[in-house]
Structures are given as structure tokens and as C-alpha cells.
ZAGU-18386 format. One line per 5 residues: for each residue x, y, z of C-alpha. Coordinates in steps of 0.02 Angstrom, whole numbers, m for minus. Layout:
<rs>
X/Y/Z | ...
</rs>
This chain:
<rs>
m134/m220/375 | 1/m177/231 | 128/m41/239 | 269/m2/114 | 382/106/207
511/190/86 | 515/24/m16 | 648/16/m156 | 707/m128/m255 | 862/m128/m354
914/m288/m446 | 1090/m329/m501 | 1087/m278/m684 | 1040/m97/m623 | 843/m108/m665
736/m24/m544 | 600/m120/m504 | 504/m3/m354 | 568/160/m309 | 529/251/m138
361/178/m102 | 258/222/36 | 70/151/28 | m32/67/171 | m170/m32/125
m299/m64/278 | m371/m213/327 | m521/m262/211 | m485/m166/58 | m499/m211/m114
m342/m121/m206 | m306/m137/m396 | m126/m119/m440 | m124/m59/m622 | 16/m10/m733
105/m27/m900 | 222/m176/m896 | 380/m169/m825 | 298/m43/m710 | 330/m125/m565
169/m222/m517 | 271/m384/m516 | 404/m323/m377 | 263/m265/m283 | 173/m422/m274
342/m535/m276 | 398/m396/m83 | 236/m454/m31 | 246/m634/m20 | 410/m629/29
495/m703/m135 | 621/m570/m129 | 670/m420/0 | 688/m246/m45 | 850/m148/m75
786/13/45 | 618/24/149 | 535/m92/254 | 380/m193/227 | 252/m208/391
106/m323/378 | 2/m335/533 | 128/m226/613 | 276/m340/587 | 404/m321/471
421/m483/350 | 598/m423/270 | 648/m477/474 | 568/m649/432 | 692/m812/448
699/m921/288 | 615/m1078/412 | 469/m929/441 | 393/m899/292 | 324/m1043/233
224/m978/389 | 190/m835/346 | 119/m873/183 | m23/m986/258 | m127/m816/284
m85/m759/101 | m166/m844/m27 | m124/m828/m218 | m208/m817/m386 | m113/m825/m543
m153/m793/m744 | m107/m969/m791 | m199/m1055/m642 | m49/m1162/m593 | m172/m1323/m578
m90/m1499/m546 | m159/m1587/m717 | m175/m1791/m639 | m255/m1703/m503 | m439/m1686/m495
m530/m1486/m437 | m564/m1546/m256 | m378/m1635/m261 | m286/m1473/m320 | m382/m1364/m175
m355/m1486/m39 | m161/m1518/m79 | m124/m1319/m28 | m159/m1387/146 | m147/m1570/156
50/m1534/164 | 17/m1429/321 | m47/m1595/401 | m243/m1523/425 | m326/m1664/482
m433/m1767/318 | m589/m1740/400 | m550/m1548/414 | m479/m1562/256 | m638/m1626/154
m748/m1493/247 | m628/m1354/205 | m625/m1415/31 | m795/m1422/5 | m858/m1265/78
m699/m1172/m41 | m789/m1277/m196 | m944/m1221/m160 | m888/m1040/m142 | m845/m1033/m304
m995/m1133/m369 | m904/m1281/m417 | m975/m1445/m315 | m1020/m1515/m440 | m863/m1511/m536
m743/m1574/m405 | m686/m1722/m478 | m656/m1678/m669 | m478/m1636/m702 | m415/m1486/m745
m425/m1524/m945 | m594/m1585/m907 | m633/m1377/m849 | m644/m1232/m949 | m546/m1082/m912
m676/m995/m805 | m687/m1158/m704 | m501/m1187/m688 | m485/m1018/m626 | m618/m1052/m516
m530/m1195/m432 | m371/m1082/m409 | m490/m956/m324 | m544/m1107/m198 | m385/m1177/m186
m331/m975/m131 | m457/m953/m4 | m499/m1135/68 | m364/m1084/232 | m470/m929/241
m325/m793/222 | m315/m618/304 | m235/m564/120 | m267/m642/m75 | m137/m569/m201
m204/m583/m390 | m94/m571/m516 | m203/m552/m680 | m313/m678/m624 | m435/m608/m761
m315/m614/m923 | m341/m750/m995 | m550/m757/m995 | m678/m689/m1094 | m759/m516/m1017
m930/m602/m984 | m846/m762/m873 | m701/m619/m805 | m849/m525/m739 | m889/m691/m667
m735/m713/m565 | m730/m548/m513 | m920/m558/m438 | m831/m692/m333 | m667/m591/m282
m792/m442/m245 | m882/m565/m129 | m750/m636/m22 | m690/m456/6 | m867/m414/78
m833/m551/191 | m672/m457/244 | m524/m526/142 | m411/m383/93 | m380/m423/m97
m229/m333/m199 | m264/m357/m383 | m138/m315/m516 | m214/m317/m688 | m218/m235/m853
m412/m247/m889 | m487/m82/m901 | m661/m138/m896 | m656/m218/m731 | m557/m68/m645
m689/55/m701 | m854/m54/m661 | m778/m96/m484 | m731/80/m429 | m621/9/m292
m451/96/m219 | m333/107/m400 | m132/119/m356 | m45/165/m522 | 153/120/m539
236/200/m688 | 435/149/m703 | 425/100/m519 | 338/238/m442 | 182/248/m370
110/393/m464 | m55/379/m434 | m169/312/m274 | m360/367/m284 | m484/277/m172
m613/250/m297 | m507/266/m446 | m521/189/m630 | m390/118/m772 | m336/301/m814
m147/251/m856 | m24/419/m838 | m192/532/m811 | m217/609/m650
</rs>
């Protein structure tokens, strides 16, 4: 599903952001990408969706190498990606079930197909009945929540979570992470960076460690064991 082939990034001031990586990740698998920061989990995730190419290596998902991608291709690419950020990124005039179904009204889906889509995401996350409060209307769990719908509602092959836990308490964190843990069952690969120790060692799922951008560490059912092998 994902290969890093020999994957090095260099940016212009000299910094080192991934150094001689070589990981596959197969189709279905929950990965956590842990790491002290600066470490590298940000490149990683940045190579992935195609926001910048690496200075060495090659990147295959599917098969097919995205640093070959055409600038007009990638907004193509990204429709089987979806993403899940620390801050949320919610549209604040926009209501829950707005902010989920703008990720693919702009692909033209049909409104029809758009309002199913929408609800079925909503109700995934076990927010129907919050679809029309606005995001200062939601609580942080709930916000999050919404980003989680508005990630999956195109049903991706791949979800990329970058801290989506950091900014929650541990009891409504475990919460979001009883929903990543069930879209995964359903066979979304899910690559997780995070810094919360807790939820690596409860989940037991595969742990990739980067330490000054090198993977240093890749154990299949691995926990947050920074530098420890």
C-alpha cells in the first residue's frame, strides 16, 4: 500500500528532515509514527500527501510512485487520502454537516449523494444530532469529531493523523481513538503521528520510531518507548 524506498529529504538551510528510509506499510494497518520533535514525523506525513518531494528515494503507494505525479494530478490523488489535524481546521460560519460536506461538494458529487455521504460520515462519529451547531457551538471532542467525518465521508484507502489526540482530555482522546480503531477494522490503513504515550501503549498497534530523521525503531506491536529498543 505504502513504501518508502531510500527516502531522504534535505531542505535548503541544510536540516535533515528524513534520512534513508525504507518502511512499507500494508494495506489495512494501523501504524503510529512517534518521535521527539523535530524527529521527522512531519516530513513523513508532509512526502505522503504529496506537499513536498523527497531529495533521494522514491515513494510508491499502490504501486505507483507519487514523486512522478503532475502538479494538475494530485489534487487527485488526495481524494483517497483523507486528513486529521490537532487544531481541527473547521470552517467557523459553517455548520458540522456543512464543514464535512464542503471536502466534496467542490469535487461536484451530486447533492443528493452529497447529503447521504454526509450523513452516514456524521453518524460514524456519533454526531447526528449535532450537525447543524457551529463549530463554537462543539466542544473539542465534537469538533474533532467532525474533522474525523469530514476525513472519512469519501471513504479513503489511507487517513493520515497528525496529533489528532493533542489537544483533548485522555477520557474523550480515548474516545476518538475507539473511532480511528473502528474505521481501521473496516479496512482503512491509518498512519498516526502522536506524542501520547497512553494511547500507543493501550493500542499495541505497529510503532515506527524516527529519531533526528531516522527510522530507528519499527516493532509490529510496539509501545511509546522513545530511544529504547
Amino acid at each position: 500500500m505504502i513504501q518508502f524506498i531510500n527516502v531522504s529529504k534535505e531542505f535548503q538551510n541544510g536540516t535533515v528532515g528524513l534520512k534513508n528510509i525504507d518502511v512499507k506499510i500494508e494495506e489495512g494497518e494501523f501504524v503510529f509514527l512517534v518521535g521527539a520533535s523535530g524527529a521527522g514525523k512531519s516530513t513523513f506525513t508532509k512526502l505522503l500527501i504529496r506537499e513536498m518531494l523527497p531529495t533521494e528515494g522514491n515513494i510508491l503507494v499502490n504501486g505507483k510512485s507519487i514523486n512522478r505525479l503532475k502538479q494538475r494530478q494530485i489534487p487527485h490523488y488526495r481524494r483517497n487520502i483523507g486528513f486529521i489535524f490537532q487544531n481541527y481546521r473547521l470552517l467557523a460560519d459553517r455548520t458540522a454537516f456543512e464543514n464535512v460536506a464542503f471536502s466534496i461538494e467542490v469535487l461536484g458529487t451530486h447533492r443528493r449523494e452529497v447529503e447521504r455521504k454526509v450523513n452516514y460520515a456524521l453518524h460514524m462519529v456519533g454526531l447526528e444530532d449535532r450537525k447543524n451547531h457551529f463549530p463554537d457551538e462543539l466542544s473539542g471532542g465534537e469538533q474533532q469529531r467532525v474533522a474525523i467525518a469530514r476525513a472519512i465521508v469519501n471513504n479513503p484507502q489511507i487517513i493520515i493523523a497528525d496529533e489528532p489526540t493533542g489537544n483533548l482530555d485522555p477520557e474523550t482522546a480515548k474516545g476518538i481513538m475507539d473511532i480511528l480503531n473502528d474505521i481501521n477494522i473496516k479496512g482503512t490503513t491509518i498512519v498516526m503521528a502522536t506524542h501520547d504515550a497512553g494511547i500507543v501503549n493501550r493500542a499495541s498497534h505497529r510503532v515506527l520510531e524516527l529519531s533526528n530523521g531516522e527510522l530507528i525503531r519499527d516493532e509490529r506491536q510496539g509501545g511509546y518507548r522513545l530511544g529504547l529498543i
